[in-house]
C-alpha atoms as one frame of an Amber mdcrd trajectory, in Angstrom:
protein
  18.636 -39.575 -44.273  15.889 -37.409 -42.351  16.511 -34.263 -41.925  15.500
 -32.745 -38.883  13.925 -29.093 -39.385  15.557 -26.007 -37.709  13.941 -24.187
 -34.867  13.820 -20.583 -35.400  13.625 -18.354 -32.000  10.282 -16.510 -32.018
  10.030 -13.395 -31.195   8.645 -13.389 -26.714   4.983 -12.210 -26.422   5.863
  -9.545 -24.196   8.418  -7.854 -26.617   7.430  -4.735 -29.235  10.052  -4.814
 -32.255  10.859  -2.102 -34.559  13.240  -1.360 -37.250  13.596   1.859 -39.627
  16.276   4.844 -40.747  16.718   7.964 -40.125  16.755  10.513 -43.858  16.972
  13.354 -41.974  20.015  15.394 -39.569  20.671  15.396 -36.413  18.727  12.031
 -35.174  20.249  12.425 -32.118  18.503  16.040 -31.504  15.443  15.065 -32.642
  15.066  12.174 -30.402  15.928  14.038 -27.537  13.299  16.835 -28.161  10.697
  14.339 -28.197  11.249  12.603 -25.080  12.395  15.978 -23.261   8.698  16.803
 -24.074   6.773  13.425 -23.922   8.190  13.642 -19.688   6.874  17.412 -19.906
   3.240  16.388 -21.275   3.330  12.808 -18.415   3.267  10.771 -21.088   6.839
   9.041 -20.235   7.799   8.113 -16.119  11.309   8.711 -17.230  13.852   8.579
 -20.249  17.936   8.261 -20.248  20.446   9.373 -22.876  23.419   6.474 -22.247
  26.842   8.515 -23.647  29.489   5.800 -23.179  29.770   4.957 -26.566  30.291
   7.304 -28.661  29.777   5.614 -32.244  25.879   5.265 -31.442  22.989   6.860
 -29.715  21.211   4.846 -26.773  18.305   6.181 -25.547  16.143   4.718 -22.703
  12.701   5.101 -21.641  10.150   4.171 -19.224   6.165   4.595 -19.133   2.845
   3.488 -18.385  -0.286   1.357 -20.105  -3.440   0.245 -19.310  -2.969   2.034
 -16.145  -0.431  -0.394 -14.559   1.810  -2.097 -16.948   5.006  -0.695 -17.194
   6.986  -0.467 -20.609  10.579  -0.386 -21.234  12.141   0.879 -24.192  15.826
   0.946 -25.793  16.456   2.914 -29.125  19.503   2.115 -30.482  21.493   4.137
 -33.330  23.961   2.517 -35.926  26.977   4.426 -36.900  25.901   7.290 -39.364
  25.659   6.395 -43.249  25.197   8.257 -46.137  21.844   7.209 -47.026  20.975
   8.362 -43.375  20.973   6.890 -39.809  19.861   3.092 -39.004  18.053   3.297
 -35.466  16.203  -0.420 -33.904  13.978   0.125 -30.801  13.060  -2.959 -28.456
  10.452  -2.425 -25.925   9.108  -4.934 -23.971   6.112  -4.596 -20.885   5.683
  -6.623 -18.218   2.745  -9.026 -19.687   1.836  -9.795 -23.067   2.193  -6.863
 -25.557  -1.284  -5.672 -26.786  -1.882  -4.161 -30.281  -4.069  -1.296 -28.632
  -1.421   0.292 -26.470   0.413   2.965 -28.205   3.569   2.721 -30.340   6.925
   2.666 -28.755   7.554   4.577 -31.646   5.621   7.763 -30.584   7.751   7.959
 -27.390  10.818   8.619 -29.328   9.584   9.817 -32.636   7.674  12.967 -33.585
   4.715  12.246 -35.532   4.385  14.813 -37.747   3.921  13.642 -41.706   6.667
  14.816 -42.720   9.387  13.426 -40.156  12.180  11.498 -41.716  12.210   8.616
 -39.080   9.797   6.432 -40.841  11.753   4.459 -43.638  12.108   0.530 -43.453
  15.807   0.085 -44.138  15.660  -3.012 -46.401  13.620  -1.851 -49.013  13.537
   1.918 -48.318   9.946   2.089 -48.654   7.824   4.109 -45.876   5.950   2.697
 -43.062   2.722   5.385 -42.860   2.430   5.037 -46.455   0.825   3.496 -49.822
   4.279   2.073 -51.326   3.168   1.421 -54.965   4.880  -1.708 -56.523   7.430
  -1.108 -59.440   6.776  -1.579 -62.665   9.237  -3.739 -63.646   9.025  -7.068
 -62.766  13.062  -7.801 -61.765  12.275  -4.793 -59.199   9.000  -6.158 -58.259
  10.531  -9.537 -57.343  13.556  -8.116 -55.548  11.013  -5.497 -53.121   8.833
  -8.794 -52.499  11.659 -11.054 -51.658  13.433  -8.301 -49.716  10.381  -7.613
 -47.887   9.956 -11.306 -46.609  13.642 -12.185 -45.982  14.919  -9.253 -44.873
  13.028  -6.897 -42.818  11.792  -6.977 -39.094   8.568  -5.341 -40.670   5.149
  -6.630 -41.143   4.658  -6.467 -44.715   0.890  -6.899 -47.115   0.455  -6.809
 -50.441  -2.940  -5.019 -51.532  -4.217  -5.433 -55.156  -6.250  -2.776 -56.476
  -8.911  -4.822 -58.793 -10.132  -1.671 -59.977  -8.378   2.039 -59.388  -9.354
   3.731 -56.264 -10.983   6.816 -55.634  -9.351   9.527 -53.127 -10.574   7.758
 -50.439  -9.245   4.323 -51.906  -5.920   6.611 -51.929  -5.457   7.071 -48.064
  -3.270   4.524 -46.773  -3.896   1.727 -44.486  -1.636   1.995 -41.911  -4.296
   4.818 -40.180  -6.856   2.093 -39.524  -4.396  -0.169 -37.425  -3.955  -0.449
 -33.738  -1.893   1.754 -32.529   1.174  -0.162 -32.409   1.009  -1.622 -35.821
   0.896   1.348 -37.201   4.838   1.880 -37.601   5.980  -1.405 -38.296   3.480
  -2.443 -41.140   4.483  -1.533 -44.795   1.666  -1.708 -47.233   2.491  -2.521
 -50.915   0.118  -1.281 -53.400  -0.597  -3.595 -57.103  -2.363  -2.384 -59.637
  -5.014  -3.962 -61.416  -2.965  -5.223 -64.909  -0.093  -6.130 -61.745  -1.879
  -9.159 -60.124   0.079 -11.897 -62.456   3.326 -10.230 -61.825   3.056 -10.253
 -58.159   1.554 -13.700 -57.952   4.607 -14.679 -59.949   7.076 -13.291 -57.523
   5.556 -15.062 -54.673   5.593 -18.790 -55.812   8.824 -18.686 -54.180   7.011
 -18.115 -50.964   4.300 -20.571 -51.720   1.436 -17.427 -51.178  -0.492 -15.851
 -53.765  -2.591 -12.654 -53.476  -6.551 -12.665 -54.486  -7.746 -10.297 -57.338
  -9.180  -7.522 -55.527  -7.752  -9.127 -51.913  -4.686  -8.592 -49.519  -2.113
 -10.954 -48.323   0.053 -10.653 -45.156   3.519 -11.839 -46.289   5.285 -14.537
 -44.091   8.349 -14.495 -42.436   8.744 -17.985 -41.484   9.532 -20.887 -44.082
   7.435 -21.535 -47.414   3.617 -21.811 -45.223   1.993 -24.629 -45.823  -1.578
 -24.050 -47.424  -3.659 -23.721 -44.289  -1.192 -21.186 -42.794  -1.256 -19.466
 -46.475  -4.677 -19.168 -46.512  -4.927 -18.121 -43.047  -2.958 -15.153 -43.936
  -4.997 -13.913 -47.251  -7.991 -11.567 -47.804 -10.427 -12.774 -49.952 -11.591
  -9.108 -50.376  -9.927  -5.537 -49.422 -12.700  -2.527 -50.313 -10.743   0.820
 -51.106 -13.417   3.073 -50.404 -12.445   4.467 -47.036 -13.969   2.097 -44.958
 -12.184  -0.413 -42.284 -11.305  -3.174 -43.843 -11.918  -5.269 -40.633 -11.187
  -8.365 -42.242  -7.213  -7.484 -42.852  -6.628  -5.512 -39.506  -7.822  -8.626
 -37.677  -5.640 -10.881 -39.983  -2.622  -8.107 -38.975  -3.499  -8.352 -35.784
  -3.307 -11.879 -35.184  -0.350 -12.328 -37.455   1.258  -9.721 -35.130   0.859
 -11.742 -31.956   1.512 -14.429 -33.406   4.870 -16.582 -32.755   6.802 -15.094
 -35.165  10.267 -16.224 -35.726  12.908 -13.461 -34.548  14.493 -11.957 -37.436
  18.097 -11.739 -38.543  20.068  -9.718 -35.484  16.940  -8.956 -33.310  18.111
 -11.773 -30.687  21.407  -9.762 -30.375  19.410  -6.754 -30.226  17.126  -7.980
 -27.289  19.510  -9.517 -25.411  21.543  -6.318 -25.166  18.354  -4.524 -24.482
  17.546  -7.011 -21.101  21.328  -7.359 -20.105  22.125  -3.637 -20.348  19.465
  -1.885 -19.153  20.010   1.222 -17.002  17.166   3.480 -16.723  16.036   1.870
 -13.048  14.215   3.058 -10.537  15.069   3.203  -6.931  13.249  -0.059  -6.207
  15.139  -1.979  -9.108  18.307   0.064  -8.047  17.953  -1.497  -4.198  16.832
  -4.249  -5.569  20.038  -4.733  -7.864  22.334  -3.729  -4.887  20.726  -6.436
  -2.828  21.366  -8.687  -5.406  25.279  -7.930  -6.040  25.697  -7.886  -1.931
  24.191 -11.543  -2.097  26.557 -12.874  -4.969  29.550 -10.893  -3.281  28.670
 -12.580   0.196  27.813 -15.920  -1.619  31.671 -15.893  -3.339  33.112 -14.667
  -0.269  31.964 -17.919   0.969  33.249 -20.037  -1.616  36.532 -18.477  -1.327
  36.542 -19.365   2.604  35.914 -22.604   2.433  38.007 -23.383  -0.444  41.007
 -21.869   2.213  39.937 -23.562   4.733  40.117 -27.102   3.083  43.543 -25.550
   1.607  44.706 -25.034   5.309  43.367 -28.522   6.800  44.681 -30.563   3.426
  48.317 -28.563   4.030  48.964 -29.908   7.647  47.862 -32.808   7.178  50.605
 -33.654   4.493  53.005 -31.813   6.862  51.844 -34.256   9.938  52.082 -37.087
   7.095  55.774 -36.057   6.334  57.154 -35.504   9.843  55.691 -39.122  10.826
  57.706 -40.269   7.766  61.087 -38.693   8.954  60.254 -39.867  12.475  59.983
 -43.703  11.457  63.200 -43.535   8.441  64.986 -42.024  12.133  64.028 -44.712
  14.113  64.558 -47.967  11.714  67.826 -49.462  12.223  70.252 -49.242   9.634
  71.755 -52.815   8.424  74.411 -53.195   6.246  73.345 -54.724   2.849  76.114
 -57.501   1.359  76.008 -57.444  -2.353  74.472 -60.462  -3.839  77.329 -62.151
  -5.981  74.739 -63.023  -8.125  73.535 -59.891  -8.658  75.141 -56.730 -10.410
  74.442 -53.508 -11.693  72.985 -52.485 -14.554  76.329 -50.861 -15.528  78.247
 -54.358 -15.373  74.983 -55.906 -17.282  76.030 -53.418 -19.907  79.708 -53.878
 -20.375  79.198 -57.938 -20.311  76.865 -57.467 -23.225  79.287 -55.177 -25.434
  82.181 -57.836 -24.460  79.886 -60.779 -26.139  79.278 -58.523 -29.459  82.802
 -58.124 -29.771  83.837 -61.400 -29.287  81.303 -62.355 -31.904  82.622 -60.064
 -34.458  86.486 -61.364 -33.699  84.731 -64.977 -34.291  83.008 -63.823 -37.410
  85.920 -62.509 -38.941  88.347 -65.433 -38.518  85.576 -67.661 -39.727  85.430
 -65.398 -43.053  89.259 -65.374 -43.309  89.542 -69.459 -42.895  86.974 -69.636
 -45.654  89.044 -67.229 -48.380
């Protein structure tokens, strides 16, 4: 029996996802300083704080690209944890997201080093960091396999063939276009790890070149083009751009990537419930209720008005009928001797049974 394969949503071209926790207090605070001064500064048109619901933190925000393009942006908070705060932000522009415009993330986000906003949730590791592979390979194989089935991040996997100097040492993430830079994580294998790792990914159908980089898929096992497409021959640590990986990032990035696990819910609410509009979108909006109003309004009219006309019509129906039963002579009916009721049909029949049972018996009697 074939088996037909199942289509996975991708993520829409114009949409920016991200996806991290909070290790800090107070994300609430924090969030609100930093848009409170990205307005100050005119980097942001305009931000909202939603406070219906009180078990999260909704925070809204509107600015500016490439000089025209407008970007929206939602930041959502889950209920507080104990290993910290869960927070997903959606943005989305009006035409195709480009890797050059800065990170959604910046807008609600300080950027200082040392903020505690920048942890992927899955596998806890940081985003604007070298995350160094464990040692042990039952770890190793859950941080890969978390990594691809899991997370909303883009994830690579960068094998040291020899160990770096300082320089070597500085993470990636500082080289990417700007909004790559808080939704990649970058593993780090050392050079006696490349077995190990290569190991761990057969699952995956990907394998990571000695001395290379590998992009780690979220879609299905690739096949080997699309494997290959998304591998570095060769990654040098030396503090140069490795031009070859951001471009494979890059196009990975735009690519159509299959929505992860919740991020459907997560845009849908973000398009369905947005609030911060402006007084365009607001007339615009009204304009658009007034028409649906006037347009039900109709349907409702109409619907009484065929109410009305069927109504007399069966009462005009019904008075003809009593008029014409008035008017037709009455005759007297003679019963049919032929004919009885179904009362007398009954009794006759119970008068046959019992004479067959009085005929029955006096047979049985004659013959003892």
């Amino acid at each position: 029996m074939t088996i037909s394969p199942t289509v996975h949503p991708t993520i829409p071209p114009t949409v920016w996802l991200g996806r991290g926790r909070y290790a800090g207090p107070e994300a609430d605070a924090v969030v609100r300083l930093t848009l409170r001064r990205r307005k100050e500064n005119g980097v942001l048109d305009d931000y909202l704080e939603v406070t219906e619901d009180a078990s999260e933190g909704i925070f809204e925000a509107r600015w500016q690209v490439a000089d025209a393009v407008t970007v929206r942006a939602r930041l959502t908070f889950a209920p507080e944890s104990a290993g910290g705060r869960e927070w997903v932000l959606v943005a989305e522009a009006d035409q195709l997201w480009d890797p050059g415009w800065p990170s959604p993330v910046t807008m609600f986000w300080p950027e200082a080093p040392d903020s505690a906003w920048d942890h992927e949730p899955v596998t806890g590791l940081r985003f604007r960091d070298i995350n160094r592979l464990p040692a042990d390979d039952k770890a190793l194989r859950r941080v890969l396999r978390d990594s691809v089935r899991g997370s909303w991040s883009l994830h690579v996997v960068v094998h040291e063939a020899m160990t770096p100097d300082e320089r070597g040492l500085l993470p990636l993430a500082r080289l990417l276009p700007p909004s790559l830079r808080h939704c990649v994580v970058e593993h780090r294998a050392a050079p006696h790890q490349l077995r190990a790792v290569n190991w761990a990914l057969r699952e995956f159908g990907a394998e990571v070149p000695r001395g290379g980089a590998l992009v780690l898929s979220k879609a299905p096992a690739p096949d080997r083009d699309e494997a290959q497409d998304l591998t570095v021959r060769s990654v040098f640590l030396d503090g140069s751009e490795p031009a070859e990986l951001i471009g494979t990032l890059t196009r990975y990035a735009v690519s159509a990537r299959p929505l992860p696990d919740g991020a459907e819910t997560a845009v849908t609410a973000f398009r369905e419930d947005w609030r911060l509009l402006t007084l365009e979108e607001e007339l615009a909006r009204e304009r658009k209720l007034v028409a649906m109003y006037a347009e039900a309004l109709d349907a409702m009219t109409k619907s009484r008005d065929l109410y009305r006309e069927a109504a007399e019509r069966a009462n005009e129906a019904l008075a003809a009928y009593r008029e014409s039963s008035a008017a037709a002579p009455r005759e007297p009916v003679a019963p049919d001797a032929h004919t009885s009721s179904p009362l007398q049909q009954l009794t006759r029949t119970f008068e046959r049974l019992k004479g067959t049972a009085r005929t029955r018996r006096r047979d049985e009697d004659d013959a003892g």
